[in-house]
C-alpha positions as CSV (number, residue, x, y, z in Angstrom):
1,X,-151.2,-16.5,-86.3
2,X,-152.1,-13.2,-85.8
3,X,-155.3,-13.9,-83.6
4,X,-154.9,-17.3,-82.2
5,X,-155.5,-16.2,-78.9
6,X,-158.7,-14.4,-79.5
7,X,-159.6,-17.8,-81.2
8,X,-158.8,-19.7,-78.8
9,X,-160.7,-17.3,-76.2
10,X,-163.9,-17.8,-78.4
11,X,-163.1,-21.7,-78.9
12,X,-163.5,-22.3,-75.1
13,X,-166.6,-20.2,-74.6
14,X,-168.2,-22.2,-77.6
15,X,-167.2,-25.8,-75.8
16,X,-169.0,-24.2,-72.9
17,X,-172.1,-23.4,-74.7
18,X,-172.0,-27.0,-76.3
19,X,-171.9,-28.7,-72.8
20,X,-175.5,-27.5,-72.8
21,X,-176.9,-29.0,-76.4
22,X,-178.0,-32.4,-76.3
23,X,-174.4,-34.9,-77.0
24,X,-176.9,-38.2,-77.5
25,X,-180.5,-39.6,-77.6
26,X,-180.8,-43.3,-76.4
27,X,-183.8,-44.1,-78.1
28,X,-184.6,-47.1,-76.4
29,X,-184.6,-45.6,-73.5
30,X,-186.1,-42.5,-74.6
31,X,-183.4,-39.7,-73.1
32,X,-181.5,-37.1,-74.5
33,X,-178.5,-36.6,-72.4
34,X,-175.6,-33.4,-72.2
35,X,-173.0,-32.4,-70.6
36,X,-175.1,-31.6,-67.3
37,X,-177.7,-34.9,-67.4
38,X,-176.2,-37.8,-67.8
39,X,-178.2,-39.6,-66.0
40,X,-179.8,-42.7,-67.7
41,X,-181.4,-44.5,-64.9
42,X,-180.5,-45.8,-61.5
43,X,-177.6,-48.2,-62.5
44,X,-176.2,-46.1,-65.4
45,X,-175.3,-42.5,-64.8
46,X,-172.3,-40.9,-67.0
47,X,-172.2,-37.8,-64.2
48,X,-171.8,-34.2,-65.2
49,X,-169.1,-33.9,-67.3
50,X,-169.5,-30.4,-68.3
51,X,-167.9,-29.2,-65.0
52,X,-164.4,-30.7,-66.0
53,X,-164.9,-29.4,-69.2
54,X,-165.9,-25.7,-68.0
55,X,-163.5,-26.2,-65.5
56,X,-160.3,-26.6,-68.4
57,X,-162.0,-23.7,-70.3
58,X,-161.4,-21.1,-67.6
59,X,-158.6,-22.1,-67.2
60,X,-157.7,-22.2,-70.6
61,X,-158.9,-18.4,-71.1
62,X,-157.3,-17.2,-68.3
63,X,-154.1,-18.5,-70.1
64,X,-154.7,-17.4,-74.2
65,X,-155.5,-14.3,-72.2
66,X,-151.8,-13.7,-70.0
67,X,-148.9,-13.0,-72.3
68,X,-146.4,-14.4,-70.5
69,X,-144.2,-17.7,-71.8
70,X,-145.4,-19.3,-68.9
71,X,-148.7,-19.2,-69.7
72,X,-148.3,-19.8,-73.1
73,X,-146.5,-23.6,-72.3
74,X,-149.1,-24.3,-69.5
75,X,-151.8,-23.7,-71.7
76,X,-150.8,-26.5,-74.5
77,X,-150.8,-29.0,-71.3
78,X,-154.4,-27.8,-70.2
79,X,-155.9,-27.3,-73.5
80,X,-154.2,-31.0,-74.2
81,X,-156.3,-32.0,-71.3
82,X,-159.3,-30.5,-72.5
83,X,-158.9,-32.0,-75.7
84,X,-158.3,-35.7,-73.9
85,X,-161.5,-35.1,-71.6
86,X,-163.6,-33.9,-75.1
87,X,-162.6,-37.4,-76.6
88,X,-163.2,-40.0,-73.8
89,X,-166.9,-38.3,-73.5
90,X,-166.9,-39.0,-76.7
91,X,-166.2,-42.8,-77.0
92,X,-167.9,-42.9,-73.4
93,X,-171.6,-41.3,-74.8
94,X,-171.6,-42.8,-78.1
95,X,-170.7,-46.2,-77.7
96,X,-173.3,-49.0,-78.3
97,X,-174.7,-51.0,-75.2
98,X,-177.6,-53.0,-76.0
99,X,-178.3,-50.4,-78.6
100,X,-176.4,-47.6,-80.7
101,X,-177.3,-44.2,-79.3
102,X,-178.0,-41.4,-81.9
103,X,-175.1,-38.6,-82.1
104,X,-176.4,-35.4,-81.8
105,X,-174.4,-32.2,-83.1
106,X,-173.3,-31.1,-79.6
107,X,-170.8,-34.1,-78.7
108,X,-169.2,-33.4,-82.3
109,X,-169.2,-29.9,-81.8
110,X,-167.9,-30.6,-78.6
111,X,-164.7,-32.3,-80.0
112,X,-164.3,-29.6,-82.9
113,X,-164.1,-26.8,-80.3
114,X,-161.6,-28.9,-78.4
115,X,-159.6,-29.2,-81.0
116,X,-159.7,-25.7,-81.9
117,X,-158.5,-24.7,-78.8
118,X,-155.7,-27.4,-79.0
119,X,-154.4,-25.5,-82.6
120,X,-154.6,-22.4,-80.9
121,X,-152.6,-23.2,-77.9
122,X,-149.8,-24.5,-79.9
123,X,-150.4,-20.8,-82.4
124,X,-149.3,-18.4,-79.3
125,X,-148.5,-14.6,-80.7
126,X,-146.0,-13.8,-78.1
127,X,-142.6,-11.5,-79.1
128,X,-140.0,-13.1,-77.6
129,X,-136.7,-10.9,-76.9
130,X,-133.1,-12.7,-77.5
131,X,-130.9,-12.5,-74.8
132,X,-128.4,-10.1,-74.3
């Protein structure tokens, strides 16, 4: 594709912005956790899982932005790992304890955007020379 990488650039600033919409409400418990609070109470805490995530997205820019082969293989690995970390906060925030937590549009979008990325890694616009 002809602009995969600017995509894919665009892909992993939009999982950063969704690390900061609400993911779930537990309305039991009245809380509306993100990427940055995921703290229910004392015994259950989920951590902030937007710095792992953040932390694959630079890294994942740095990459769609470098046109070197290199760069292009790393980047399927990271955004892979980006894309793994998006689906265990998944299954880990919307799982049902004692009751089903509501979805909100920022764990889904969260996934999407993950995805994305994923597509675009694999979509690299790099000219490759034969050899002599």
């Amino acid at each position: 594709m002809k602009y995969s990488q600017q995509i894919g650039v665009l892909a992993a600033l939009l999982l950063i912005g969704s690390c900061f919409l609400p993911w779930v409400e537990i309305p039991y418990l009245h809380k509306t956790l993100n990427g940055f609070n995921g703290k229910v109470n004392e015994n259950i805490s989920f951590g902030t899982q937007a710095k792992t995530h953040i932390f694959f997205a630079i890294i994942a820019i740095t990459l769609f932005l470098v046109n070197k082969i290199w760069a292009k293989r790393t980047n399927i690995f990271i955004c892979f790992l980006s894309l793994t970390w998006a689906i265990k906060n998944y299954i880990l925030f919307s799982i049902c304890r004692p009751e089903c937590p509501t979805v909100k549009p920022g764990l889904y979008l969260l996934l999407v955007f993950a995805i994305v990325m994923q597509i675009m890694a694999l979509l690299p616009t790099l000219k490759v020379e034969p050899a002599k």
